[in-house]
C-alpha positions in Angstrom: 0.0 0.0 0.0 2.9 2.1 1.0 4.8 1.5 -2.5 1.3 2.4 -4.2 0.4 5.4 -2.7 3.0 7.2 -1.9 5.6 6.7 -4.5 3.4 6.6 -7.4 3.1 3.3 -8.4 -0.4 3.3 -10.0 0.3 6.2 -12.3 0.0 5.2 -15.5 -0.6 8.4 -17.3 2.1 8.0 -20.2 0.8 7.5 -23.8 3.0 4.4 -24.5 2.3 1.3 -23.0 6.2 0.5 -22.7 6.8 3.4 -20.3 3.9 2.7 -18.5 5.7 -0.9 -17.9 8.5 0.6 -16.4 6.9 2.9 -13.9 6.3 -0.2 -12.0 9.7 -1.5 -11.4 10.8 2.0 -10.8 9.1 2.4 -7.9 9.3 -1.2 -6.4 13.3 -0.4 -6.8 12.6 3.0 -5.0 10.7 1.8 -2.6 13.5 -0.9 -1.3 15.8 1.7 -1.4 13.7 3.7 1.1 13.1 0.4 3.7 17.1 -0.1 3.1 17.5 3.7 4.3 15.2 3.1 7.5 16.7 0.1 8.4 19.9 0.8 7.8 20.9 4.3 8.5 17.5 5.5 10.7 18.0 2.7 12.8 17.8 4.1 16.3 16.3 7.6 15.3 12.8 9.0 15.1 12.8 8.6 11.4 13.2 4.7 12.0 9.3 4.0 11.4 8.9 7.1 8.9 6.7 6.3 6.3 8.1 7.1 2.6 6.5 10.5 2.0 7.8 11.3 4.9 11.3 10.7 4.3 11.1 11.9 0.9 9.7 14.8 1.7 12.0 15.5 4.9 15.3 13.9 3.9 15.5 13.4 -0.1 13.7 17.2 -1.3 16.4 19.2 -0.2 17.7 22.5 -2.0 21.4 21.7 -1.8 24.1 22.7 -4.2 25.8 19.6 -5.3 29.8 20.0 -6.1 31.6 17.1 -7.9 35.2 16.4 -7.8 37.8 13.6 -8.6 37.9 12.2 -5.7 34.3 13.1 -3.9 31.1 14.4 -3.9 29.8 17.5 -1.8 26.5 18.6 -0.9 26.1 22.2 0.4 23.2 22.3 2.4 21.3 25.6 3.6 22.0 26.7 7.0 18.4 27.3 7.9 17.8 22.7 7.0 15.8 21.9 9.9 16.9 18.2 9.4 20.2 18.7 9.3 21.9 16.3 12.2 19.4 13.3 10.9 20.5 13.9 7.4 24.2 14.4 7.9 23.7 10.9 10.2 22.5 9.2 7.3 25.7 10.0 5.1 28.0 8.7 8.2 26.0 5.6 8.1 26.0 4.8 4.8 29.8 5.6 4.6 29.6 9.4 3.4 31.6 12.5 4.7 31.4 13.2 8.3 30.0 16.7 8.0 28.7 18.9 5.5 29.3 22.0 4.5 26.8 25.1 4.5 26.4 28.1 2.2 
C-alpha cells in the first residue's frame, strides 16, 4: 500500500504502454531503497518507522548545491535545514563525509 500510494506506483498516465511498464519497477526499486534507508541508516532515530512520504519529503527534497570532484562528492546544504543532524547521520551511516558544508 505504502509502494502504491505514496511513491506513485499506479500512475500510469504516459501515452505508450512500454513506459507505463516501467513505472512499476521504478518504484518497487525505490521503494527498497527507502526500507534499506530506514533500516539501515535511521535505525535508532525518530525517522526509523517514517513512512516514505515522509522521508522523501524531509530527507530526499532538499535545495542543496551539489559539487563534484575527482575524488568526492559534496553537498552544500542551507543553513536554515531543519533536518540537518538526521540527514548528515544518514551520510556517516551509509559511509559518506562526516560533515557537510553550508552556504
Amino acid at each position: 500500500k505504502e509502494r502504491q500510494s505514496m511513491l506513485f506506483a499506479d500512475r500510469t498516465s504516459c501515452h505508450d504502454s512500454r513506459a507505463n511498464k516501467f513505472r512499476l519497477p521504478l518504484s518497487s526499486f525505490s521503494y527498497v531503497l527507502l526500507e534499506t534507508l530506514r533500516r539501515t541508516a535511521l535505525k535508532g532515530t525518530k525517522r526509523e518507522k517514517a513512512q516514505c512520504s515522509t522521508l522523501r519529503t524531509k530527507l530526499l527534497k532538499v535545495a542543496a548545491v551539489v559539487k563534484e570532484s575527482v575524488r568526492r562528492i559534496l553537498f552544500e546544504l542551507p543553513t536554515s535545514f531543519p533536518y540537518r543532524e538526521v540527514w548528515e547521520l544518514v551520510t556517516r551511516r551509509l559511509g559518506g563525509v562526516s560533515s557537510c558544508s553550508s552556504d
